[in-house]
C-alpha positions as a printed Julia matrix, in Angstrom:
219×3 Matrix{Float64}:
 137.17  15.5   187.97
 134.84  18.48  189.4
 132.33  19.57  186.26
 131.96  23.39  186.21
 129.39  24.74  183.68
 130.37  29.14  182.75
 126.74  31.2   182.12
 127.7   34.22  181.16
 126.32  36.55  178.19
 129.66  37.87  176.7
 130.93  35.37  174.26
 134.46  36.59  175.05
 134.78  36.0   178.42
 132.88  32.38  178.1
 135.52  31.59  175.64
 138.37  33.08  177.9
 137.2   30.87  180.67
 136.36  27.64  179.63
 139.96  27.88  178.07
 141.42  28.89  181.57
 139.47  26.49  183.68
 140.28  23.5   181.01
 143.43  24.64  181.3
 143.18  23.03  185.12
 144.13  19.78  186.26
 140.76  17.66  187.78
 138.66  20.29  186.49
 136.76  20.8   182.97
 133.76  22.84  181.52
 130.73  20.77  180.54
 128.55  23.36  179.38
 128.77  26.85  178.79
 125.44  28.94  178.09
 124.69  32.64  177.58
 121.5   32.59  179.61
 120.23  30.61  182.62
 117.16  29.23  180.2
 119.88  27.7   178.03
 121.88  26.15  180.63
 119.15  25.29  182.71
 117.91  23.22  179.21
 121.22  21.56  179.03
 121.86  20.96  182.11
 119.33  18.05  182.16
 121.39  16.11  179.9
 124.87  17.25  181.9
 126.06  16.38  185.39
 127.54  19.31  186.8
 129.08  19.79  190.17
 129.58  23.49  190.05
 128.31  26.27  188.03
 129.83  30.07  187.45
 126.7   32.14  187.04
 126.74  35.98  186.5
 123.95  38.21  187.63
 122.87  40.33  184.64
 121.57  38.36  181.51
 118.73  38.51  179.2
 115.96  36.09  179.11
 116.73  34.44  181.95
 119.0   36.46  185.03
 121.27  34.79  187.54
 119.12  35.6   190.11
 116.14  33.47  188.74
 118.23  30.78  187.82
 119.99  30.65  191.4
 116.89  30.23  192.34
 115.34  27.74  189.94
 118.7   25.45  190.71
 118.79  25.51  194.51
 114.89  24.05  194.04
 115.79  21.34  191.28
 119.47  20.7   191.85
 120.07  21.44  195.23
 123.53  19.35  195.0
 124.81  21.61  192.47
 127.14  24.53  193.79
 126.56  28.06  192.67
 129.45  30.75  192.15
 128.37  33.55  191.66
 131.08  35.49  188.96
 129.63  39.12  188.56
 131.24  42.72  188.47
 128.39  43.14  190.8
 129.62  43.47  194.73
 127.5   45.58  196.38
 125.37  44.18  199.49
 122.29  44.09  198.38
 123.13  42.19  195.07
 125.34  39.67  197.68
 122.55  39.1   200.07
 120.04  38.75  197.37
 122.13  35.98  195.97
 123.07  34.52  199.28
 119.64  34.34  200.45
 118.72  32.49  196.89
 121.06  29.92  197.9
 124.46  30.7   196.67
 127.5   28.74  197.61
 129.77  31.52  196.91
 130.74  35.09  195.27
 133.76  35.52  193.28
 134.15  39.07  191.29
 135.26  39.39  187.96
 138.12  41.6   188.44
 139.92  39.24  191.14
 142.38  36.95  188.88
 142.4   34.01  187.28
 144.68  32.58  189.57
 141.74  33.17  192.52
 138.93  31.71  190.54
 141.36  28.28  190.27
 141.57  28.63  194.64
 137.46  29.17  194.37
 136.87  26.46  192.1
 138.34  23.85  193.95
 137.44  25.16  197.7
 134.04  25.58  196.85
 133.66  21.8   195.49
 135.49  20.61  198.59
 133.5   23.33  201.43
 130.76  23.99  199.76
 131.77  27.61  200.27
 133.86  30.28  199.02
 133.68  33.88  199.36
 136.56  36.11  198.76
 138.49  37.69  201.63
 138.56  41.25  200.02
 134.87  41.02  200.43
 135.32  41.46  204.01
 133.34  44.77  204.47
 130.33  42.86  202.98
 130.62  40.42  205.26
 130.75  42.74  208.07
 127.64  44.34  206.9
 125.34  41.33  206.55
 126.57  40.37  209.92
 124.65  43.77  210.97
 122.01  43.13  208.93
 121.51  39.21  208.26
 120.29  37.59  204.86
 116.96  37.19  205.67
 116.0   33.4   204.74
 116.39  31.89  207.96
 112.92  30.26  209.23
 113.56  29.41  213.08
 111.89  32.1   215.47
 114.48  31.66  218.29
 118.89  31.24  218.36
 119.3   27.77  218.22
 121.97  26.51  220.69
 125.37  25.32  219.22
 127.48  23.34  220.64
 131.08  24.08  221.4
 132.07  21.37  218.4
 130.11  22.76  216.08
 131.37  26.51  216.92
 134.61  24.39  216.15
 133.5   23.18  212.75
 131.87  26.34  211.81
 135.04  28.48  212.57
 137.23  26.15  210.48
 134.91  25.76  207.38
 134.35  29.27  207.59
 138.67  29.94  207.36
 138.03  27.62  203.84
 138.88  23.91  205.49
 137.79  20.99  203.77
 135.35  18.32  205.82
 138.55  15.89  205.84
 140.94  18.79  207.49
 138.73  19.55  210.12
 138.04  16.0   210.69
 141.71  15.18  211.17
 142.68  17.95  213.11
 139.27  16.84  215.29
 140.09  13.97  215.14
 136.47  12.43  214.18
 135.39  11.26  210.99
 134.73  13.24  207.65
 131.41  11.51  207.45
 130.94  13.15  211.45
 131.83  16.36  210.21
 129.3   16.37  207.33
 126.56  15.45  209.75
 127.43  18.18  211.76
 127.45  20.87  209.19
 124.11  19.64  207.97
 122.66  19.44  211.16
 123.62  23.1   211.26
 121.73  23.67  207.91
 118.15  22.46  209.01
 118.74  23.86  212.49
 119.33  27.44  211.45
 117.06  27.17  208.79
 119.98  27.96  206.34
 119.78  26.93  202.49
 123.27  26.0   202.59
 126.37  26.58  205.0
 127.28  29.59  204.21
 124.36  30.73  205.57
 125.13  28.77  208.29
 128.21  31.55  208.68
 126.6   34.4   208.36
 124.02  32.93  211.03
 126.9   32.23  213.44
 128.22  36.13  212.53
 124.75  37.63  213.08
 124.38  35.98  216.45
 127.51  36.43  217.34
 128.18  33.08  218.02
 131.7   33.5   215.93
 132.9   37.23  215.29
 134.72  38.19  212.25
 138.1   37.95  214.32
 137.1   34.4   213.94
 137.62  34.42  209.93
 140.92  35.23  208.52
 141.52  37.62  205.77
């Protein structure tokens, strides 16, 4: 059963949600909270795999909280549900350690695809965001901490390329035909290589460098 907590400051649209995502099979809201103070409070008393967290809320934001979780709960994955899409808003959150970036005006059946990606990837970003992508390929989030390109290997060009087209750790293991538990050291070898936070950064590393291209991600 993946455990998604909704923080969100309209009432409506916590109540829409927890009654679409329940709605789910394997999947079920723990907590909802209008603030990240008040989720971060219950959250401590709530094991949660996955969190929807919007941007823009009083007393404590989404980026603060994005933050606050990628220190404390670093196993927790963040989605990041906002009307917000711009770059700067996207890199901001990416470079706080977001998982993922889902808009609020893509669907509810989308967010069920996100949901259960994300939880098996450890990434999701929508494909209609593909002009963002493009542009923080130019201009890379900026929370890497080697000096130099580290060298990849041809496998884990491999890996990167098919978690990056949204393939679970067991599909690219099969279709390598290695183990899942190979593939997950590979992808966090990647992490503490590239100085990434998670792997997504690990893509847009790979995009920046042009060790993949975009032609390499399908849309």
């Amino acid at each position: 059963m993946i455990k998604v907590a909704i923080v969100d400051d309209h009432n409506i649209l916590r109540e829409s949600l927890t009654h679409l995502i329940n709605s789910y099979d394997n999947i079920e809201v723990v907590i909802t909270a209008e603030n990240g103070k008040e989720f971060l409070e219950r959250l401590s008393k709530t094991a949660t795999n996955i969190v929807l967290l919007d941007l823009q809320m009083p007393v404590m934001d989404g980026y603060k909280t994005c933050e606050i979780l990628h220190r404390d709960y670093p196993e927790i994955k963040v989605l990041v549900l906002s009307h917000l899409n711009g770059i700067a808003d996207i890199k901001r959150m990416m470079g706080l350690g977001a998982h993922g970036y889902f808009t609020k005006n893509a669907g509810a059946l989308g967010l069920r695809e996100a949901i259960i990606k994300l939880n098996s990837n450890g990434f999701f970003f929508e494909k209609k965001l593909e002009a963002v992508i493009q542009q923080i390929r130019r201009h890379p989030v900026a929370n890497y901490t080697v000096e130099k390109p580290v060298l990849i290997s041809e496998r884990e060009i491999e890996i990167i390329k098919m978690v990056a087209n949204a393939m679970s750790s067991k599909q690219v293991a099969d279709i390598l035909n290695i183990s899942t538990r190979t593939v997950e050291t590979h992808k966090q070898n990647l992490i503490e290589r590239t100085g990434s936070k998670n792997f997504i950064n690990v893509i847009f590393y790979a995009l920046s460098h042009e060790i993949i291209s975009i032609q390499d991600i399908e849309t």
